[in-house]
mmCIF file of the N, C-alpha and C atoms, coordinates in Angstrom:
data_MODEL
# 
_entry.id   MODEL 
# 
loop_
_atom_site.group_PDB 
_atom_site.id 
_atom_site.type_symbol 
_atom_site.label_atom_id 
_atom_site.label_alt_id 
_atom_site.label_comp_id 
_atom_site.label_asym_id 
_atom_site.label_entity_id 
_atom_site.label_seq_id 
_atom_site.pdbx_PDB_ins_code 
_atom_site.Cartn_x 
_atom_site.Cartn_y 
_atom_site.Cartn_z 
_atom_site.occupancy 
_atom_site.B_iso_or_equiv 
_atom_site.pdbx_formal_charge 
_atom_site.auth_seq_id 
_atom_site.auth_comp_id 
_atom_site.auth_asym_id 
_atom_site.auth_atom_id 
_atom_site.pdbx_PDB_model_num 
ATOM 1   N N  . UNK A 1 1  ? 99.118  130.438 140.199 1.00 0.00 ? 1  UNK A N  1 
ATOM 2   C CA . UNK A 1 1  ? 99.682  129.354 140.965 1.00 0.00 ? 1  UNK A CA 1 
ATOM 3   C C  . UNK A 1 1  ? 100.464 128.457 140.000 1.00 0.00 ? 1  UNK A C  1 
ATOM 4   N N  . UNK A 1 2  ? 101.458 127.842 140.337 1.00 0.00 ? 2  UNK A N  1 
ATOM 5   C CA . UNK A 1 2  ? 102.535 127.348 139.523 1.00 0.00 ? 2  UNK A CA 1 
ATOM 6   C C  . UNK A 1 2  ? 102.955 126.161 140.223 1.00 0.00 ? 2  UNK A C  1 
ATOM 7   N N  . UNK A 1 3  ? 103.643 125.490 139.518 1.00 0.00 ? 3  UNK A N  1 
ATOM 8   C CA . UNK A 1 3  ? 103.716 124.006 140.384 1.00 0.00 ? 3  UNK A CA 1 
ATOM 9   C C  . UNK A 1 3  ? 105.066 124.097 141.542 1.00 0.00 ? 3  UNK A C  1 
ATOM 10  N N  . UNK A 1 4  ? 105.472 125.118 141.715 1.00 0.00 ? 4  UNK A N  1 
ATOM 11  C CA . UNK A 1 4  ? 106.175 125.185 142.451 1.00 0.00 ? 4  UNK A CA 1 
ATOM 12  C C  . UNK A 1 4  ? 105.535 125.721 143.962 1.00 0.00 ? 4  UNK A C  1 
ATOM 13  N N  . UNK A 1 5  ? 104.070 126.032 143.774 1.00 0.00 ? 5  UNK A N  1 
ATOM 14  C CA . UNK A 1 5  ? 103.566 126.223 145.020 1.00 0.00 ? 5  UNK A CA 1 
ATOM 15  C C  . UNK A 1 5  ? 102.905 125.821 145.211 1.00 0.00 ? 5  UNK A C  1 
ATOM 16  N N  . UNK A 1 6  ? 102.432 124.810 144.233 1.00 0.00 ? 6  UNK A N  1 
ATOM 17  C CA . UNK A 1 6  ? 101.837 123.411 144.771 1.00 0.00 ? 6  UNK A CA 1 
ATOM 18  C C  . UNK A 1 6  ? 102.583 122.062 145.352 1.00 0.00 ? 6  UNK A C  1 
ATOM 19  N N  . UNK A 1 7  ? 103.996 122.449 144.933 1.00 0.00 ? 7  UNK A N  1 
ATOM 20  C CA . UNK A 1 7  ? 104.904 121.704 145.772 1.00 0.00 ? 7  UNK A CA 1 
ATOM 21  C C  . UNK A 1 7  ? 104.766 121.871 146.758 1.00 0.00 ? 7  UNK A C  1 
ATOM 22  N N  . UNK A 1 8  ? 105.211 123.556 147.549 1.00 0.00 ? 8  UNK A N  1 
ATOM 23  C CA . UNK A 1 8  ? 105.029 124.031 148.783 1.00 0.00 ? 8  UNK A CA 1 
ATOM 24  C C  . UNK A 1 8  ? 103.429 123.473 149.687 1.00 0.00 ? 8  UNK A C  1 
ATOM 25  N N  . UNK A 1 9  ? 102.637 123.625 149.013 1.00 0.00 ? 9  UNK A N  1 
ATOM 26  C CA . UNK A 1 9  ? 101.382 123.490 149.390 1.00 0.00 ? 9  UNK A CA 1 
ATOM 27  C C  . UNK A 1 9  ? 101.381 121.572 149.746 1.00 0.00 ? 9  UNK A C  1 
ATOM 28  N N  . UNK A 1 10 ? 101.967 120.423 148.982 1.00 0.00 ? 10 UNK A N  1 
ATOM 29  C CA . UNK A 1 10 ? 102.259 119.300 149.390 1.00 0.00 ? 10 UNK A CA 1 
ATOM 30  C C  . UNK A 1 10 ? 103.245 119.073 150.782 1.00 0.00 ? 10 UNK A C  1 
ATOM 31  N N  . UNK A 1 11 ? 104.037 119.927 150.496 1.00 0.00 ? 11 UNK A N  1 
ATOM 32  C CA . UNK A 1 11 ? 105.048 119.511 151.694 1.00 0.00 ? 11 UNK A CA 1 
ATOM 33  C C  . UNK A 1 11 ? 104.758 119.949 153.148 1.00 0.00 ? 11 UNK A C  1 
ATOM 34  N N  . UNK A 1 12 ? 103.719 121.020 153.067 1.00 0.00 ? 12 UNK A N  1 
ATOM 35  C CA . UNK A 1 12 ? 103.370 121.749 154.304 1.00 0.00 ? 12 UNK A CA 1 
ATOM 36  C C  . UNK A 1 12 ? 102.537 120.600 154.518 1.00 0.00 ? 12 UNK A C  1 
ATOM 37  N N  . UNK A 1 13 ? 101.603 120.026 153.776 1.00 0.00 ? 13 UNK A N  1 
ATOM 38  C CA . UNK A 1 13 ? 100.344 119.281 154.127 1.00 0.00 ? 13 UNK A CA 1 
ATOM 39  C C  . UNK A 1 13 ? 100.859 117.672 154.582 1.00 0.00 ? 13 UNK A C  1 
ATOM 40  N N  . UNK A 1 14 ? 101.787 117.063 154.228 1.00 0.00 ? 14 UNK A N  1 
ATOM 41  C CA . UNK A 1 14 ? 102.448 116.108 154.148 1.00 0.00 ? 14 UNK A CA 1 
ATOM 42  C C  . UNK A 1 14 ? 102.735 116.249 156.011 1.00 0.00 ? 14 UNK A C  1 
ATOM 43  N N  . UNK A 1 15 ? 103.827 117.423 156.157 1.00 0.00 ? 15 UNK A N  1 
ATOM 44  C CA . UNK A 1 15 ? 104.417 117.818 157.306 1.00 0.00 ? 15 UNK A CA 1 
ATOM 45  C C  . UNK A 1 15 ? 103.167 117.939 158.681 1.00 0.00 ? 15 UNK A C  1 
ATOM 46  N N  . UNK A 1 16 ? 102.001 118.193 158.383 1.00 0.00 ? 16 UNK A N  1 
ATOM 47  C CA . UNK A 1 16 ? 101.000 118.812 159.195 1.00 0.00 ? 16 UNK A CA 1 
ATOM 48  C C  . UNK A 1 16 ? 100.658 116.982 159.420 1.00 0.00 ? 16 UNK A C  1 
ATOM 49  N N  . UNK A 1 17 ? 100.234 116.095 158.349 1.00 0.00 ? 17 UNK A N  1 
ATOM 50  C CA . UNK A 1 17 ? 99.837  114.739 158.301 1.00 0.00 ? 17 UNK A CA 1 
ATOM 51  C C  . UNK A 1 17 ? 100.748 113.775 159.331 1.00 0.00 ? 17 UNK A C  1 
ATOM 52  N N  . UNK A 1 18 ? 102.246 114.310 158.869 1.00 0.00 ? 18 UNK A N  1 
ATOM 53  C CA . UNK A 1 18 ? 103.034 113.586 159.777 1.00 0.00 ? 18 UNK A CA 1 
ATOM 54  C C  . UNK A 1 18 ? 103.129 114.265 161.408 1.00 0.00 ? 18 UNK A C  1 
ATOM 55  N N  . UNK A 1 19 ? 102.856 115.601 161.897 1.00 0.00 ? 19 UNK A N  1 
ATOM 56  C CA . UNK A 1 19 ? 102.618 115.882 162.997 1.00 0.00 ? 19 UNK A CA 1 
ATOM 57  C C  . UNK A 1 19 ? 101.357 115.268 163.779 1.00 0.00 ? 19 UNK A C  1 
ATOM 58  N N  . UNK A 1 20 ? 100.350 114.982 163.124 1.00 0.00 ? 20 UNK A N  1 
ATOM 59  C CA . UNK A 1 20 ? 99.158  114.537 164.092 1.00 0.00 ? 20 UNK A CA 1 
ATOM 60  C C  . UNK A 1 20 ? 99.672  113.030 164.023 1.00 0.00 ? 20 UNK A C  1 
ATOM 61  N N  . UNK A 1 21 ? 100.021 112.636 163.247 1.00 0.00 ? 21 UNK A N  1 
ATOM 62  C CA . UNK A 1 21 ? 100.535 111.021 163.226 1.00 0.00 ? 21 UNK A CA 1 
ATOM 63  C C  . UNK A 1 21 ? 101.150 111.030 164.548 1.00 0.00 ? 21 UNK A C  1 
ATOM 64  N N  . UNK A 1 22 ? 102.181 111.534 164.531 1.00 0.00 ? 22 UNK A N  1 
ATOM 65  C CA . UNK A 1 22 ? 103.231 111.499 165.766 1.00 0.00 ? 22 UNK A CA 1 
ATOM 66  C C  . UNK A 1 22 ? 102.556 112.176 166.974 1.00 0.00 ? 22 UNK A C  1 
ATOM 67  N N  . UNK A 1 23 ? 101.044 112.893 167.044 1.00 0.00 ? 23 UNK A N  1 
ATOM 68  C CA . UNK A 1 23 ? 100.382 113.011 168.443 1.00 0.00 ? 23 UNK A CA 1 
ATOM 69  C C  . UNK A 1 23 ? 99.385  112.101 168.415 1.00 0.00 ? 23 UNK A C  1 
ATOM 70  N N  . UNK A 1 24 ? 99.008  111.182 167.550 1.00 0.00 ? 24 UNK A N  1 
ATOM 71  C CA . UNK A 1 24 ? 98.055  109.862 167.777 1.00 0.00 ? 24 UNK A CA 1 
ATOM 72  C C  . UNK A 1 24 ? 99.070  109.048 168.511 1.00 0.00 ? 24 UNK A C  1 
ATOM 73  N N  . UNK A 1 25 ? 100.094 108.421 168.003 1.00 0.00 ? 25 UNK A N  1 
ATOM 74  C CA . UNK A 1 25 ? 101.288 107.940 168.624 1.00 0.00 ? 25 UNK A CA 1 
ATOM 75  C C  . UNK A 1 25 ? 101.749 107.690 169.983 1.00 0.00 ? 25 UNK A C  1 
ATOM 76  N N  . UNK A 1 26 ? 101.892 108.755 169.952 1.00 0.00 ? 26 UNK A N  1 
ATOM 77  C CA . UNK A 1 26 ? 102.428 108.998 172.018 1.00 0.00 ? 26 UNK A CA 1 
ATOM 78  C C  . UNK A 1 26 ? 101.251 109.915 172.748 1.00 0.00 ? 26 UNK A C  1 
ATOM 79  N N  . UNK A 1 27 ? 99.976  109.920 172.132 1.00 0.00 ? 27 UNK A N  1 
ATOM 80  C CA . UNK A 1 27 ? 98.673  109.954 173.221 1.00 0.00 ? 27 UNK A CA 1 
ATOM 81  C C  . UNK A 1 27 ? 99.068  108.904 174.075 1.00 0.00 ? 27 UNK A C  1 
ATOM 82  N N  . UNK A 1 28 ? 98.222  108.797 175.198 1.00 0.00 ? 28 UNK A N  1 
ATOM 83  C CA . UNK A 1 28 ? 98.071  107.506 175.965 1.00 0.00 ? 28 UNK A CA 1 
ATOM 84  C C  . UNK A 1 28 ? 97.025  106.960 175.630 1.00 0.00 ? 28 UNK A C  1 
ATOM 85  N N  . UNK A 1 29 ? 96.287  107.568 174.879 1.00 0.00 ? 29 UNK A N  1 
ATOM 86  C CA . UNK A 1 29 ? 94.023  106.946 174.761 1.00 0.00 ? 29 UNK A CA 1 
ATOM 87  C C  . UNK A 1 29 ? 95.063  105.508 173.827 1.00 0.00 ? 29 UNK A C  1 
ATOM 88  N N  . UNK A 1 30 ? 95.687  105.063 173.375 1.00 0.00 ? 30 UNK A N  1 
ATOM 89  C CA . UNK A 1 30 ? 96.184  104.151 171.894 1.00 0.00 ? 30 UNK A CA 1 
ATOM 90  C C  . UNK A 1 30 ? 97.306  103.190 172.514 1.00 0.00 ? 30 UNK A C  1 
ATOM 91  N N  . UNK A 1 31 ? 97.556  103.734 174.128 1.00 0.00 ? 31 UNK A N  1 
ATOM 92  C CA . UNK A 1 31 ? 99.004  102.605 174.341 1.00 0.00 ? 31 UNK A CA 1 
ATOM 93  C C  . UNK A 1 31 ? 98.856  100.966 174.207 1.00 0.00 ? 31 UNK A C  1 
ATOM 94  N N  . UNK A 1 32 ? 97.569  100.915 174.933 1.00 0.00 ? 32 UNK A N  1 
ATOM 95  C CA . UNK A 1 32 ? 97.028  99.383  175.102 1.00 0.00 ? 32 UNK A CA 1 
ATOM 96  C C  . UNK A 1 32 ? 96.701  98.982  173.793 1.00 0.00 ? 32 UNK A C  1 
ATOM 97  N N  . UNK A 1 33 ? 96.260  99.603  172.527 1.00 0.00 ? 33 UNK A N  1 
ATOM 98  C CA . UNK A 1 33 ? 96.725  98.731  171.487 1.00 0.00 ? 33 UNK A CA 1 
ATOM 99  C C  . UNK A 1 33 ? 97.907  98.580  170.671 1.00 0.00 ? 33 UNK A C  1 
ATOM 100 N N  . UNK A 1 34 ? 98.878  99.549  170.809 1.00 0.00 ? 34 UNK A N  1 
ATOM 101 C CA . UNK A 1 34 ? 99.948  99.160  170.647 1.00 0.00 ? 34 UNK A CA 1 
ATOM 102 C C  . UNK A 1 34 ? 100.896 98.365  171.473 1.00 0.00 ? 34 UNK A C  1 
ATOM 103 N N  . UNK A 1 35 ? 100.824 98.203  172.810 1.00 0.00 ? 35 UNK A N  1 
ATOM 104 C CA . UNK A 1 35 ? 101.134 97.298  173.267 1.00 0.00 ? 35 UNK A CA 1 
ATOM 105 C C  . UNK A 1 35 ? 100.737 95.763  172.888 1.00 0.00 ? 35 UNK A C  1 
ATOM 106 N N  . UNK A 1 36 ? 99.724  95.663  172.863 1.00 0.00 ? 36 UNK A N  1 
ATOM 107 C CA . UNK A 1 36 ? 99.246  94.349  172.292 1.00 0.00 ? 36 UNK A CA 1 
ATOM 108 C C  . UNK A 1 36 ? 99.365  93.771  170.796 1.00 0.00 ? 36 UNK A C  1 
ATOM 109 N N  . UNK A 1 37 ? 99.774  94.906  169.942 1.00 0.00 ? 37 UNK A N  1 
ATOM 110 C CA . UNK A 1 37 ? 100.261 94.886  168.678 1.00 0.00 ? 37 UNK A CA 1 
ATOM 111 C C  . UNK A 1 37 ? 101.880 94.419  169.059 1.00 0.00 ? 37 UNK A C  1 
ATOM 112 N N  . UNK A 1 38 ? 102.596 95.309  169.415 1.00 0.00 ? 38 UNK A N  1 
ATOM 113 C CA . UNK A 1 38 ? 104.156 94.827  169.608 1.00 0.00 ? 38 UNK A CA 1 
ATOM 114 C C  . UNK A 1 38 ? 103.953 93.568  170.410 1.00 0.00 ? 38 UNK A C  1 
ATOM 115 N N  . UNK A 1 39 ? 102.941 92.458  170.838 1.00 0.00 ? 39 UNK A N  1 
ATOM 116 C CA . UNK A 1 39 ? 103.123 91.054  171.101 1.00 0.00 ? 39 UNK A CA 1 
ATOM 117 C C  . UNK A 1 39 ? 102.591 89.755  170.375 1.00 0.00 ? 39 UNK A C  1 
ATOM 118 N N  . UNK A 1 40 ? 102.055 90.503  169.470 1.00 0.00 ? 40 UNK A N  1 
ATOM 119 C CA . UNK A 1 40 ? 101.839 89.699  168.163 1.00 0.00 ? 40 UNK A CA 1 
ATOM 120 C C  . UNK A 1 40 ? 102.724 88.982  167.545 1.00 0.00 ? 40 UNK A C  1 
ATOM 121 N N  . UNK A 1 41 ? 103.663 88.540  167.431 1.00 0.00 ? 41 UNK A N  1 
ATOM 122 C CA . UNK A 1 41 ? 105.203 87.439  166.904 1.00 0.00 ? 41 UNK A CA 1 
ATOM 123 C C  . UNK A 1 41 ? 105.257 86.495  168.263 1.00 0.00 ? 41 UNK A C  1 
ATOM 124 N N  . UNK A 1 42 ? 104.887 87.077  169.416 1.00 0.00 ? 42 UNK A N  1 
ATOM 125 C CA . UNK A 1 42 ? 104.891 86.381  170.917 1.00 0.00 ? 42 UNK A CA 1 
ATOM 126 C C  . UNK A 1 42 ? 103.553 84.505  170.495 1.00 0.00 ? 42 UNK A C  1 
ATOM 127 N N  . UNK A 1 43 ? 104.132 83.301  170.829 1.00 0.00 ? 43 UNK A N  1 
ATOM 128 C CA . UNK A 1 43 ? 103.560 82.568  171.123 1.00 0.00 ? 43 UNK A CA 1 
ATOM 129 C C  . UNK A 1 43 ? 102.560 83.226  172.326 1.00 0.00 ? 43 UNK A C  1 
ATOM 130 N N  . UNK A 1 44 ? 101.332 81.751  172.740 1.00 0.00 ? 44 UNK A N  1 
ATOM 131 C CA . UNK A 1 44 ? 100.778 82.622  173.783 1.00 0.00 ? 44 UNK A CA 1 
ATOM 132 C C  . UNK A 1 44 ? 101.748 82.354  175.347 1.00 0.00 ? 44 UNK A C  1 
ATOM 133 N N  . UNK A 1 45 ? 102.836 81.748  175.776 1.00 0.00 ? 45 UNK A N  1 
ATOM 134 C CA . UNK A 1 45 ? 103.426 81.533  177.060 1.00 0.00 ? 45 UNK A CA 1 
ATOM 135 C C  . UNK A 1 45 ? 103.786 82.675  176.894 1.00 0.00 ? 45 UNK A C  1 
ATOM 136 N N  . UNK A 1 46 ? 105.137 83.011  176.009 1.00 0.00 ? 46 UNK A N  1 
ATOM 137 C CA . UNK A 1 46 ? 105.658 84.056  176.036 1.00 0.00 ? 46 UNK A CA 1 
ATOM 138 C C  . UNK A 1 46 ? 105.370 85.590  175.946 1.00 0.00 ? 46 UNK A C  1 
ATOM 139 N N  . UNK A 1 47 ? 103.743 85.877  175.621 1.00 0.00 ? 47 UNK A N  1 
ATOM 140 C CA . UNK A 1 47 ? 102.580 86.894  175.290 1.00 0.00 ? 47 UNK A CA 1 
ATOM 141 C C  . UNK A 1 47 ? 102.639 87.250  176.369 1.00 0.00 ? 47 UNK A C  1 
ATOM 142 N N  . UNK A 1 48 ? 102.164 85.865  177.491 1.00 0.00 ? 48 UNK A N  1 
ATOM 143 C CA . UNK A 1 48 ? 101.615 86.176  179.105 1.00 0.00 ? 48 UNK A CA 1 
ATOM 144 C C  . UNK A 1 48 ? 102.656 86.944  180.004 1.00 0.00 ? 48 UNK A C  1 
ATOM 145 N N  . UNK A 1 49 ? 104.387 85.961  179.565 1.00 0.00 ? 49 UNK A N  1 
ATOM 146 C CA . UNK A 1 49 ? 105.226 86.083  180.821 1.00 0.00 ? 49 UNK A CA 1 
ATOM 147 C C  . UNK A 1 49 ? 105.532 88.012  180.479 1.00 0.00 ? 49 UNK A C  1 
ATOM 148 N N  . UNK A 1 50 ? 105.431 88.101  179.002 1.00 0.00 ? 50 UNK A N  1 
ATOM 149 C CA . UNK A 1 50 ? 105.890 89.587  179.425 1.00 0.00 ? 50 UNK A CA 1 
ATOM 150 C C  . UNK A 1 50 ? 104.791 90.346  178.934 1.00 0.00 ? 50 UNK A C  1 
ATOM 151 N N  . UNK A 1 51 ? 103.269 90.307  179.468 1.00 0.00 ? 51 UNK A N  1 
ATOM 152 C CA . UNK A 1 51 ? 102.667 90.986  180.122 1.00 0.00 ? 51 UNK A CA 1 
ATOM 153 C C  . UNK A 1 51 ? 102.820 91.205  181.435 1.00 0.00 ? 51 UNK A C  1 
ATOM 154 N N  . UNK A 1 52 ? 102.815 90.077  182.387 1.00 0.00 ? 52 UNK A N  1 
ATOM 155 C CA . UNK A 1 52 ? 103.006 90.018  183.237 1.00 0.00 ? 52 UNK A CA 1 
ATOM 156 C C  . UNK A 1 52 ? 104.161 90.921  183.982 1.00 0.00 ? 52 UNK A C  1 
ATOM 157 N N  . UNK A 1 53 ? 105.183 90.782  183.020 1.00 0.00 ? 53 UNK A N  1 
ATOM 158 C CA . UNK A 1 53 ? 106.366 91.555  183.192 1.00 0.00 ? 53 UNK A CA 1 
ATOM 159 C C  . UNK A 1 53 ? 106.049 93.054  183.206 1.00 0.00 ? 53 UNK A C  1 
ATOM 160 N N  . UNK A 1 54 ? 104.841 93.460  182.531 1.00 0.00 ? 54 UNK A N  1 
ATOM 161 C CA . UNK A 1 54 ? 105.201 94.709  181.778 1.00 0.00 ? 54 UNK A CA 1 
ATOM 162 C C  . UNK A 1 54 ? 104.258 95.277  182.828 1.00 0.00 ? 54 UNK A C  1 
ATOM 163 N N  . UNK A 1 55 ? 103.151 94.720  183.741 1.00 0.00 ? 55 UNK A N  1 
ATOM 164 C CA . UNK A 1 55 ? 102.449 95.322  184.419 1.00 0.00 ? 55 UNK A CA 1 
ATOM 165 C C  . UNK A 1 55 ? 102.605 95.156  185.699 1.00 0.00 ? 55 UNK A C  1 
ATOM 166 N N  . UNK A 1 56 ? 103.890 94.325  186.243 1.00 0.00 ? 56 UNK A N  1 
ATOM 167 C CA . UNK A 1 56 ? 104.501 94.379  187.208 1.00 0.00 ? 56 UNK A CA 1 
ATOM 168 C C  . UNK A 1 56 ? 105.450 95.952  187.083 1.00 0.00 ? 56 UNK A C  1 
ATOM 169 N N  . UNK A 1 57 ? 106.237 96.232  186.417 1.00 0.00 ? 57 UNK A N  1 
ATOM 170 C CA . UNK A 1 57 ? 106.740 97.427  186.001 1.00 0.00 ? 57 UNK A CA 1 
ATOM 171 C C  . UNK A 1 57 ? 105.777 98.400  186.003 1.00 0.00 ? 57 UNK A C  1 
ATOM 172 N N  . UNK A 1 58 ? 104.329 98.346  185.658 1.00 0.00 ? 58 UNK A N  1 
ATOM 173 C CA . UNK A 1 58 ? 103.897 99.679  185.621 1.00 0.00 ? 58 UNK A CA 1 
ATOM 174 C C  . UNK A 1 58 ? 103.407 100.236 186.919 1.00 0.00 ? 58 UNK A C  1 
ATOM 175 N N  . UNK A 1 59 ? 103.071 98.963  187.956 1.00 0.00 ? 59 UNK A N  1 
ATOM 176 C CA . UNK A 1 59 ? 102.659 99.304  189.624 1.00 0.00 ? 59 UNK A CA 1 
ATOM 177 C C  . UNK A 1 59 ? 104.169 99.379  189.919 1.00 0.00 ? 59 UNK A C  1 
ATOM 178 N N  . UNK A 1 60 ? 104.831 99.075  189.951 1.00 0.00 ? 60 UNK A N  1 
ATOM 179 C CA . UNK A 1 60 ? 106.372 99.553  190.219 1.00 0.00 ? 60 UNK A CA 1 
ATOM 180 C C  . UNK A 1 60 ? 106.653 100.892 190.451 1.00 0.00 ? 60 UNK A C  1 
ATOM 181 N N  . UNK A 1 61 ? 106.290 101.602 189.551 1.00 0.00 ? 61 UNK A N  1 
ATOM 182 C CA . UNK A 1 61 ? 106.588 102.714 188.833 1.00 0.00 ? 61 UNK A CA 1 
ATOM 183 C C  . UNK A 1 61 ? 105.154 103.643 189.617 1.00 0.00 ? 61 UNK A C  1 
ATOM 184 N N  . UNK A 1 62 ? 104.118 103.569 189.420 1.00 0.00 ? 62 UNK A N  1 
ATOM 185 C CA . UNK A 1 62 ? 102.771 103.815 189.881 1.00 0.00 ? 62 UNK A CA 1 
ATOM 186 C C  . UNK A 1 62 ? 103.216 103.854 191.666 1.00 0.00 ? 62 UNK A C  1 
ATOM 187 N N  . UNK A 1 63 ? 103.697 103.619 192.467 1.00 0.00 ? 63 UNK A N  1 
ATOM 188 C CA . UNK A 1 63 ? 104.396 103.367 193.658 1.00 0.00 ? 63 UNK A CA 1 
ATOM 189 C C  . UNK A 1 63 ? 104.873 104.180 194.228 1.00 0.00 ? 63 UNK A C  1 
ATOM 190 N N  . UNK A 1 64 ? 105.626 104.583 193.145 1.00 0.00 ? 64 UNK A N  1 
ATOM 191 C CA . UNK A 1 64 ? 106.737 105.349 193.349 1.00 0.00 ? 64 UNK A CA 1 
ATOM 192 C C  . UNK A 1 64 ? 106.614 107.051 193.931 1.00 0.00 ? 64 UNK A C  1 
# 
């Protein structure tokens, strides 16, 4: 083994790390804390009005 297939052996493993990343991601079990993460810079008025917003949109949609 030579360091050139321990390169290979990094980049596959790297690549496999960044695939489950990106299916933790866009699961749904994780939306509600990333939602509540992307409102963190939000004072609390502005937290509420676009929750409010955002779960008016999701029975919207749920409706449909």
């Amino acid at each position: 083994m030579d360091i050139n297939d321990l390169r290979v052996l990094e980049t596959v493993l790297a690549f496999v790390v960044f695939v489950g990343i990106v299916a933790w991601v866009w699961s749904g079990r994780s939306q509600r804390r990333f939602d509540e993460a992307a409102l963190a810079p939000f004072d609390g008025e502005e937290r509420e009005r676009i929750r409010n917003e955002r779960e008016q949109a999701r029975r919207g949609r749920k409706k449909q």
